[in-house]
C-alpha positions in Angstrom: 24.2 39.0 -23.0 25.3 38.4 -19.2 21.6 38.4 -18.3 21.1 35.4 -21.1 24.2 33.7 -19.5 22.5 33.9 -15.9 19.4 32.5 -17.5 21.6 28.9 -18.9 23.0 28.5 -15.5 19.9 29.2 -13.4 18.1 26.3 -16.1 20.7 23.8 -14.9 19.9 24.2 -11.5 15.7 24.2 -12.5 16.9 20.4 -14.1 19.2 19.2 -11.3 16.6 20.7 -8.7 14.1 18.5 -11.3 16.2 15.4 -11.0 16.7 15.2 -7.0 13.1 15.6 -6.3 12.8 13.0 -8.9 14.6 11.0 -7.3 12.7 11.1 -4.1 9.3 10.5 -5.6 11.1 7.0 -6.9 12.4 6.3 -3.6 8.9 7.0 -2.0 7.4 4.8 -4.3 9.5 1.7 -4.8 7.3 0.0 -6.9 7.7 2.2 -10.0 10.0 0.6 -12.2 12.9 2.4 -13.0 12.7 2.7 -16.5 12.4 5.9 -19.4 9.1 4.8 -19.8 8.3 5.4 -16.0 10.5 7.6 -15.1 10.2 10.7 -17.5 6.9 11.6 -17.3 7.6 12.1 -13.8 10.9 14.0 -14.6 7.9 16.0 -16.6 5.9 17.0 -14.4 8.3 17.9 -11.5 10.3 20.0 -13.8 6.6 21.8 -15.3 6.3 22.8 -11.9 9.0 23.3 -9.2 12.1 22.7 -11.7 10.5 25.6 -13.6 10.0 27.8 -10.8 13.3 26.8 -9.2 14.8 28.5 -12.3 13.0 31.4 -12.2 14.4 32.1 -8.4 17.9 31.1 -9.2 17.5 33.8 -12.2 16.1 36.3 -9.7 19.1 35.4 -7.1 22.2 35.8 -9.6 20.8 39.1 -10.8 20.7 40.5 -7.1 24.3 39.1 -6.5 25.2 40.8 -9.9 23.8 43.8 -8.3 25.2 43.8 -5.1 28.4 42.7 -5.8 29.0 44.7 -9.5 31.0 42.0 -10.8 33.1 43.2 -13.6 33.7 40.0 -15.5 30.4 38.5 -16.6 29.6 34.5 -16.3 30.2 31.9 -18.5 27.0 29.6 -20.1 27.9 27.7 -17.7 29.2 29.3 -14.7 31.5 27.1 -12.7 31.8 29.6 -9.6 27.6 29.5 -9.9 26.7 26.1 -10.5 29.0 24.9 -7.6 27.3 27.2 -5.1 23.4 26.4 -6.7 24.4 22.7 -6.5 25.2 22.6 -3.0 21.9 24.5 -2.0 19.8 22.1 -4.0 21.8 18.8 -3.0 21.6 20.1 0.5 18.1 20.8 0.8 17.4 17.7 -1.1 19.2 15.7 1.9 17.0 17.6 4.6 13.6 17.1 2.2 14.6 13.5 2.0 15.8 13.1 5.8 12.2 14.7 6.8 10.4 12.3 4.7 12.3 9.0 6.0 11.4 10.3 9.9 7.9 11.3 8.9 6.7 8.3 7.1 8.4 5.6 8.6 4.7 4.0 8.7 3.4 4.8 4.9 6.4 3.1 3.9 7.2 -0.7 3.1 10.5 -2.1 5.5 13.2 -1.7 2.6 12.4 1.5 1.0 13.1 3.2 4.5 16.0 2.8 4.9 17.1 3.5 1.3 16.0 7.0 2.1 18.3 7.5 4.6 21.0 6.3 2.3 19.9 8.4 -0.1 19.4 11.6 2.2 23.5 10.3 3.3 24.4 10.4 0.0 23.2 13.7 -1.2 24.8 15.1 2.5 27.8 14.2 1.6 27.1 15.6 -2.5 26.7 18.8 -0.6 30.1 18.6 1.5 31.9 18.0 -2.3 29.7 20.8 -4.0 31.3 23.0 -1.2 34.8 22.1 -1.1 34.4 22.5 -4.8 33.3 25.9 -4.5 36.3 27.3 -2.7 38.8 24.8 -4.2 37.1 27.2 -7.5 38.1 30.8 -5.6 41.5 29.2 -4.8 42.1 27.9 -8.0 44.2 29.7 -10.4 42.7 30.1 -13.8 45.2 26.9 -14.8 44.1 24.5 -12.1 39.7 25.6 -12.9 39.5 23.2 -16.0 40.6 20.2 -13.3 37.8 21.9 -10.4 35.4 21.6 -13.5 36.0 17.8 -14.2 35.6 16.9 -10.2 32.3 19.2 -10.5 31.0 16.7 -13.5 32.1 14.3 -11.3 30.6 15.1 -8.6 27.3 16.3 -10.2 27.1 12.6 -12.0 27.9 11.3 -8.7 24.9 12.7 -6.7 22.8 11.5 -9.2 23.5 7.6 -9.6 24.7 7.1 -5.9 21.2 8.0 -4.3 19.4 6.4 -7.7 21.3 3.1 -7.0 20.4 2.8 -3.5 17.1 2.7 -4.3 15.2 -0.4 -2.7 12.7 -2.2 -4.5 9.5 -3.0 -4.1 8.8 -6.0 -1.4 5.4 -7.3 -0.5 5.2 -9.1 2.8 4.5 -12.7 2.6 1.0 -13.5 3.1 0.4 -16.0 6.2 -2.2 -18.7 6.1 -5.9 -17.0 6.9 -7.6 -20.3 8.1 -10.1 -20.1 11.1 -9.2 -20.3 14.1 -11.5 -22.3 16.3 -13.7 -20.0 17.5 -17.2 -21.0 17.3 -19.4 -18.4 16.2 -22.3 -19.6 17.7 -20.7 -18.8 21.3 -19.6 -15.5 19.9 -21.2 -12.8 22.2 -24.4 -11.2 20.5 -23.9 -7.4 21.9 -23.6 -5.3 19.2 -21.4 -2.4 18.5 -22.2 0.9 16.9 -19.0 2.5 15.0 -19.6 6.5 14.5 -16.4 7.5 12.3 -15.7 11.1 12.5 -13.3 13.2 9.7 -11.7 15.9 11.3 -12.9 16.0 15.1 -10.6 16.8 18.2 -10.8 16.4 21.2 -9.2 19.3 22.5 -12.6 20.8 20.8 -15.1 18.8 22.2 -13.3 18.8 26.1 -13.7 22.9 26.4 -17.3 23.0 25.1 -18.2 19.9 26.9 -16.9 22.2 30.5 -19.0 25.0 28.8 -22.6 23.4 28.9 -22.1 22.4 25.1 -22.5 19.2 23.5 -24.5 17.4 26.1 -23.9 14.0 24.1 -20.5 14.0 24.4 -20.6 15.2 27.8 -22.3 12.0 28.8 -20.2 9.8 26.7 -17.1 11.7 28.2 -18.5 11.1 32.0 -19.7 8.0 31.6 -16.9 6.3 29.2 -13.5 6.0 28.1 -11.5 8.3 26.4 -8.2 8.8 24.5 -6.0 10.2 21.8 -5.5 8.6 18.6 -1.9 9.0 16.7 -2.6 8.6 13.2 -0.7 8.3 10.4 1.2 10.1 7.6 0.2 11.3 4.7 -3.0 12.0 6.3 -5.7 11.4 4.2 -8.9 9.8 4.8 -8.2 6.8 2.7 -5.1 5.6 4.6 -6.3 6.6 7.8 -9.8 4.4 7.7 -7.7 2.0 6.3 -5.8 1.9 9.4 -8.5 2.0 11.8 -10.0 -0.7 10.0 -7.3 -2.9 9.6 -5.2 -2.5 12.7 -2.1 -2.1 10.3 -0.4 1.1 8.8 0.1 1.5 5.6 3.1 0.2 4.6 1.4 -2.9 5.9 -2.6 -3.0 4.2 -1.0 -1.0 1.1 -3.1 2.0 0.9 -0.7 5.2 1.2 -2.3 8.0 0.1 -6.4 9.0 -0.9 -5.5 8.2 -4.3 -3.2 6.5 -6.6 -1.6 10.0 -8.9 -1.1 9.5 -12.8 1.1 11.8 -14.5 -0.8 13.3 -17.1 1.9 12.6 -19.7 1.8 9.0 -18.4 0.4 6.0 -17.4 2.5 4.5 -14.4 0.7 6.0 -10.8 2.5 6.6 -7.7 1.3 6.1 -4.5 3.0 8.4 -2.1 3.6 12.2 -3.1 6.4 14.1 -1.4 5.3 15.7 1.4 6.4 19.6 2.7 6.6 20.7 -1.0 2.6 21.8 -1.6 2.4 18.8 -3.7 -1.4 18.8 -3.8 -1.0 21.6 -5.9 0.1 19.3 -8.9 -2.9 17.4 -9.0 -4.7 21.1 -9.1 -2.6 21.9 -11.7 -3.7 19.2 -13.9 -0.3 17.6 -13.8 -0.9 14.6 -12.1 -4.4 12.7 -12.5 -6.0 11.3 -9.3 -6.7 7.5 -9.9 -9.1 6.0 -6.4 -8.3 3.2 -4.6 -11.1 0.5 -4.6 -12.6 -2.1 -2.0 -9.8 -4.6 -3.8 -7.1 -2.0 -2.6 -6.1 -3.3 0.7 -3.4 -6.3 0.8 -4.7 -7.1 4.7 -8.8 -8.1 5.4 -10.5 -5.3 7.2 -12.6 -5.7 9.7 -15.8 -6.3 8.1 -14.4 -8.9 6.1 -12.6 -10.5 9.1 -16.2 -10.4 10.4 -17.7 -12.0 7.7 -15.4 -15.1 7.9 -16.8 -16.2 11.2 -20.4 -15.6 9.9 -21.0 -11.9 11.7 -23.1 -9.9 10.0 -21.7 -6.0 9.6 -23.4 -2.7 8.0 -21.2 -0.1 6.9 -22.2 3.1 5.4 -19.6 6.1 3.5 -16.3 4.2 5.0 -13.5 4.8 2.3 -12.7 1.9 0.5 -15.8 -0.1 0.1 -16.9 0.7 -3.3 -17.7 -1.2 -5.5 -20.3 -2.6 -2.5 -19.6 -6.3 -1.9 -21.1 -7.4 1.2 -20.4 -11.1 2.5 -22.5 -10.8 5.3 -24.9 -7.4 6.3 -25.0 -4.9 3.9 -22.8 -2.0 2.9 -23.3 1.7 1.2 -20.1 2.6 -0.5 -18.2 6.2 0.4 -19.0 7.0 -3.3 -22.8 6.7 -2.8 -23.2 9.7 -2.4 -21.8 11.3 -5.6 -23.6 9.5 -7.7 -25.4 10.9 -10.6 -29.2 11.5 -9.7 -31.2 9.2 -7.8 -28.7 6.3 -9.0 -27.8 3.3 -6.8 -24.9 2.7 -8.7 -21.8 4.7 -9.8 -19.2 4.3 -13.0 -21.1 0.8 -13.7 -20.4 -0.6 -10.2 -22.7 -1.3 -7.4 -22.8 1.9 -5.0 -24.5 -0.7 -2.7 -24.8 -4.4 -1.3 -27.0 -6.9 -1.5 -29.6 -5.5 -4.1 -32.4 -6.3 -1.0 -31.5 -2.8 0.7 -32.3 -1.1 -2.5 -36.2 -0.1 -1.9 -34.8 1.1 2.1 -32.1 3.3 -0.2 -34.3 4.6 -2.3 -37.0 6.1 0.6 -34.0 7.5 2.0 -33.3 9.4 -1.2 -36.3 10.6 -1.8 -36.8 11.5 2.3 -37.0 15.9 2.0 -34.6 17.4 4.5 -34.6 17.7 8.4 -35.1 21.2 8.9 -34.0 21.1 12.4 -31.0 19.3 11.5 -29.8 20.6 8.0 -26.7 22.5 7.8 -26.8 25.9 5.8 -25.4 24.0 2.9 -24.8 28.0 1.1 -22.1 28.7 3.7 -20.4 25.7 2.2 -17.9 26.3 -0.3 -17.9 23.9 -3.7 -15.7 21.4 -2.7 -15.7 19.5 -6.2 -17.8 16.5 -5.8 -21.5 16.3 -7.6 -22.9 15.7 -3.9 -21.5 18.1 -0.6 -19.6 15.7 2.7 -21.9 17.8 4.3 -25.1 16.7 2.9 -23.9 13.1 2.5 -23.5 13.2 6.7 -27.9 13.4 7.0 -27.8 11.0 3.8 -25.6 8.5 6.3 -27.7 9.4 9.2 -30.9 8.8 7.5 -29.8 5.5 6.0 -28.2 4.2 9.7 -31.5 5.0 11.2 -33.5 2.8 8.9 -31.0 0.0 7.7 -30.2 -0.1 11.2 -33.4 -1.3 12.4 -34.2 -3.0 9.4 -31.0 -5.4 8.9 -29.8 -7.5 11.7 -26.0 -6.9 12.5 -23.3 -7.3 15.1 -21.3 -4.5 13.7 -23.1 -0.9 12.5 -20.3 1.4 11.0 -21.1 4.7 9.6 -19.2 7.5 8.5 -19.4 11.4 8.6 -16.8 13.2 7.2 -18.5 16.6 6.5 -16.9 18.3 9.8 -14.1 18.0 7.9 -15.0 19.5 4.9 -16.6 22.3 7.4 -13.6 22.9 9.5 -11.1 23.3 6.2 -13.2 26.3 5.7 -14.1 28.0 8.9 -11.3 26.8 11.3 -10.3 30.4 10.6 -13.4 32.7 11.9 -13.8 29.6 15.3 -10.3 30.2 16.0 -9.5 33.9 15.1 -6.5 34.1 17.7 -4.3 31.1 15.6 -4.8 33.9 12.1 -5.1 37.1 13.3 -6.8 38.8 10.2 -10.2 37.9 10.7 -12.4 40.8 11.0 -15.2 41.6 13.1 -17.4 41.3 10.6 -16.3 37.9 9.6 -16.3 36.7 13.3 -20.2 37.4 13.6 -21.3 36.2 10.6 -19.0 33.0 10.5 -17.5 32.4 13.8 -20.6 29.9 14.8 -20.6 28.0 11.7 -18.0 25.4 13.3 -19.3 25.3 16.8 -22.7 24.6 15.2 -21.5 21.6 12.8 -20.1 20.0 16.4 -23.6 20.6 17.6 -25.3 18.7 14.7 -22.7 15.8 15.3 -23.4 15.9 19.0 -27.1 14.9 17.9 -26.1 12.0 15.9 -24.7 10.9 19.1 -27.2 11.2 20.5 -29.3 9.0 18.3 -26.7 6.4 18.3 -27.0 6.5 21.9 -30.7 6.4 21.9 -30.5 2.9 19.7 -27.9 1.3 22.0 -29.3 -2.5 23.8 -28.4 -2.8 27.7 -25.1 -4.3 26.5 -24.2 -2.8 23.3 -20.8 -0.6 22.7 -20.6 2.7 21.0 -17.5 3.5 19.6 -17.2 7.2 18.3 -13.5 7.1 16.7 -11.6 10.0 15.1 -9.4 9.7 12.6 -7.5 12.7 12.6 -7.9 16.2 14.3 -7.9 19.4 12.5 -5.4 22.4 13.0 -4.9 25.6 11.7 -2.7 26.1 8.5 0.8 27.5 8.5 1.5 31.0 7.3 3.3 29.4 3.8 0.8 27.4 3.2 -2.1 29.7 3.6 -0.3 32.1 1.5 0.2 29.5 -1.8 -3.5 28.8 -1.2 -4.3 32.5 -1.9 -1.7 32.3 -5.2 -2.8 29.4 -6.8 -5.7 27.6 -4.6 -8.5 28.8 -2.4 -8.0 31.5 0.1 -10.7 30.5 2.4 -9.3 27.2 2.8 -7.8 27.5 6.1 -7.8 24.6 8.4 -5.6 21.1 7.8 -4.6 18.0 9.0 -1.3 17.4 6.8 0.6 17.1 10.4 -1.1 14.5 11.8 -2.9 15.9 14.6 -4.3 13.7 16.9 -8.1 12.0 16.3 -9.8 10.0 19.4 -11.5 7.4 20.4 -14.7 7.5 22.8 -16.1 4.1 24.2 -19.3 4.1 26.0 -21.2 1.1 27.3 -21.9 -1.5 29.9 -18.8 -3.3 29.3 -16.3 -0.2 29.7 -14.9 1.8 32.4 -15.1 5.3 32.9 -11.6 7.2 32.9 -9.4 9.1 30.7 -6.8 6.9 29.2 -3.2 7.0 28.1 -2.4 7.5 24.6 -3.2 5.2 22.1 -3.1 4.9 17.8 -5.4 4.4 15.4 -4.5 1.1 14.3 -5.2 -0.3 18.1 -8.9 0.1 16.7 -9.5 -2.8 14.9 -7.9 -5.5 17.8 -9.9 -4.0 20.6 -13.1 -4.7 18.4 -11.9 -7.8 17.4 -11.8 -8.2 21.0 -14.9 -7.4 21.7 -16.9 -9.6 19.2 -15.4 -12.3 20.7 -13.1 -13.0 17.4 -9.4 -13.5 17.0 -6.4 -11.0 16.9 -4.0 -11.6 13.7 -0.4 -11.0 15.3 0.8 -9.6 12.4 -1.4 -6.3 13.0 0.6 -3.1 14.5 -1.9 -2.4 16.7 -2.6 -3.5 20.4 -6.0 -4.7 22.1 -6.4 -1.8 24.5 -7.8 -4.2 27.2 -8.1 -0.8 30.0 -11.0 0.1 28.3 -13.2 -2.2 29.7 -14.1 -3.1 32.8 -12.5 -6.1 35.4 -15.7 -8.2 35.0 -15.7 -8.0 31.1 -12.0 -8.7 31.0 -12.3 -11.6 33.7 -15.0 -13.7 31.3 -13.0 -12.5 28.1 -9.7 -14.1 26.4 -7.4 -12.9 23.7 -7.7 -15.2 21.0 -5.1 -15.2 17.9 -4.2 -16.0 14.3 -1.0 -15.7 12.5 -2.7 -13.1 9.8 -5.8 -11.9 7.9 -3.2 -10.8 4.8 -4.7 -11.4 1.4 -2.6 -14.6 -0.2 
């Protein structure tokens, strides 16, 4: 019977564990309205998983202190001198969960809802102070005065819950500015063209050592004859909000897109935006607990800059850059990032163009049926399934293939391509390239695998190359990383061997830091300081000849380019290019 009574208390502290991280997925996401109908299914599926496990180790940890400390009287149903105790360790690591999440995502989110998490992260701090005075005000207590310790426990419990609930912010969109023209002429807009390479995963601090070692000649020659930096990027660190970044010079509590997908509960049918992070929260949407819902082209509350382009008549081509399906081009022509999971030979996926205008779709079609390069293809069987009908590796020579021909076939300013399948590589191999960072790779493993990543940075070092091969006397090629790619912490690697995929090694959930290379006429060689991915979109903007929007977070990083460029060039501005 004292074991049953340990399993009642160590439920309440599953729920109220249940109901604080509860609490933080509605302060992350302001929008949801606080209501049963949006709120509980959310309770649900946070208390299916960590309220339920949160149980089970507060089961586990009174039984050991029953053990060790061969109590003679057993506990109550409810236990008052082991609910106080379990309540301050859950209101306490709620405030350090929520404190972490209001320091760390200060740009995913929106101006109010920040700093209601630091209320709230204040107000369950000073839950945790009460839960503690409570729990030796209950060993003082004599058994007379424990019925009063009790009430100011309810108290206190209630209290903890409606203090950080009510300081919730709610949702507040920024006012959208006029988007007229400015009075740029685009007929005087310079013609040179720039050439965009977007890279998932890549680092720098990769390519610099195997550059020194005779490696990568490409990037060697971009590195000596360019400019260089490192990118900050943003939290969470997903592809989606990332791009969306680069391409919009804003973060994403300003162009809306917070996370790679908007997350259903599967018991519900309000979506979140933003998951907690530091709580192996992907593993919800693994467990079929919460349904991933994409973002689409008509995500972003702020133009990108292909749009921005298209309103002063420039022509862009993009190919595999998140957020562009369905395909709507204004101006060029565009290849969604969902092209390349579509079913069969298809041009078009769920219904919705996969590509824009319908003219491209004979030059789309050869590339599909175009057999392999066998001096470029990647050993596709060292790739593990990673889910999607068509590999990010083998989309990477689709996207090649398709920026060699629609880039000589269709006549634009802007050429903006994709290749996110060094990613998808160094998620699985990060481990056997960098054996020092795991320490449990075996000999065996090192020779057969230890090459696979150094190779995939070879066969990206050759689409430089190409894009370096099509470049006019005055063109600018960009080759931008998003994010870098680091090994994964000891925790983390250890839940992917529970409940995931153990050979899933390598992450980016810390932000490392991408890059930016620029190479060209107009730019001058050095190493520069620092910069962030959302000063991307500006120093294009720059470039083109077109206007800056002041509202964007990100700065034109003029010291990329040379005295003479800058001399004949002027910053030109608008108030916005938000979406009334």
């Amino acid at each position: 019977m004292r074991y049953l009574r340990m399993l009642s208390n160590s439920v309440f502290a599953g729920v109220l564990a249940s109901v604080y991280l509860t609490i933080l997925l509605l302060h992350l996401n302001p929008s949801v309205p606080l209501t049963a109908y949006a709120a509980w299914p959310l309770f649900a599926v946070i208390a299916l998983s960590y309220g339920l496990h949160i149980a089970v180790v507060s089961y586990a940890l009174y039984v050991l202190r029953r053990i060790a400390f061969v109590e003679p009287a057993s506990p109550g149903w409810i236990s008052l001198r082991l609910l106080t105790w379990s309540a301050a360790a859950l209101s306490g690591t709620a405030a350090v969960i929520t404190w972490l999440h209001a320091s760390g995502l200060q740009n995913a989110l929106d101006s109010r809802a920040l700093p209601a998490i630091v209320y709230a992260a204040t107000a369950f701090a000073a839950a945790t102070l009460a839960f503690l005075l409570l729990g030796f005000a209950q060993i003082a207590a004599r058994r007379r005065h424990r019925a009063t310790v009790a009430i100011l426990f309810t108290i206190a419990t209630i209290a903890s819950i409606v203090v950080p609930l009510s300081l919730r912010a709610g949702s507040v969109r920024p006012p959208a500015n006029a988007t007229a023209r400015s009075s740029i002429d685009p007929e005087n807009v310079s013609g040179d063209r720039v050439v965009l390479l977007c890279l998932d995963g890549a680092s720098l601090d990769v390519i610099s050592p195997a550059v020194a070692q005779g490696r990568l000649p490409n990037f060697s020659r971009l590195l000596d004859g360019g400019a260089s930096m490192h990118l900050a990027t943003t939290r969470p660190t997903q592809p989606e909000p990332v791009w969306a970044s680069v391409m919009t010079g804003m973060w994403p509590s300003h162009h809306g897109v917070r996370g790679n997908a908007r997350y259903r509960p599967f018991n519900g049918d309000v979506a979140v935006d933003v998951l907690p992070d530091y709580l192996f929260s992907q593993a919800l949407i693994r467990l079929g607990l919460l349904i991933e819902e994409p973002y689409s082209s008509a995500s972003l509350q702020t133009l990108p800059l292909w749009q921005i382009a298209a309103r002063y008549g420039v022509p862009t081509g993009l190919i595999g850059l998140p957020l562009t399906h369905p395909a709507d081009s204004r101006a060029g022509f565009i290849v969604s990032d969902r092209f390349h999971r579509r079913a069969e030979r298809s041009t078009a996926l769920d219904a919705r163009p996969a590509i824009s205008p319908a003219r491209i779709d004979e030059v789309v079609r050869s590339a599909l049926a175009a057999e392999p390069d066998n001096e470029t293809r990647v050993p596709l069987d060292l790739l593990p399934q990673t889910g999607e009908s068509g590999s990010t590796v083998e989309a990477d020579r689709l996207h090649h293939l398709l920026a060699t021909r629609l880039g000589s076939a269709e006549q634009v300013r802007l050429l903006a391509v994709r290749y996110a399948g060094l990613d998808a590589v160094a998620h699985y191999y990060l481990r056997y390239a960098n054996p020092g960072a795991f320490g449990d790779v075996s000999e065996e493993e090192r020779r057969q695998f230890g090459r696979v990543l150094d190779d995939y940075y070879a066969y990206v070092d050759s689409l430089v190359g190409d894009a370096l091969s099509s470049l006019g006397e005055n063109d600018l090629l960009i080759v931008v990383s998003g994010f870098g790619m680091e090994p994964l912490t000891f925790g983390k690697r250890l839940l992917e061997r529970v409940i995931g995929d153990p050979r899933f090694t390598g992450t980016h959930e810390r932000a490392p830091d991408g890059f930016l290379i620029a190479y060209g006429a107009a730019i001058a060689p050095a190493r520069q300081a620092r910069g962030a991915v959302v000063d991307v979109a500006p120093t294009l903007l720059y470039f083109l000849g077109l206007p800056v929007a002041r509202d964007m977070d990100g700065f034109v990083r003029t010291d990329l380019f040379t005295r003479a460029f800058n001399e004949q060039r002027t910053i030109t501005f608008i108030p916005s290019y938000r979406v009334p």
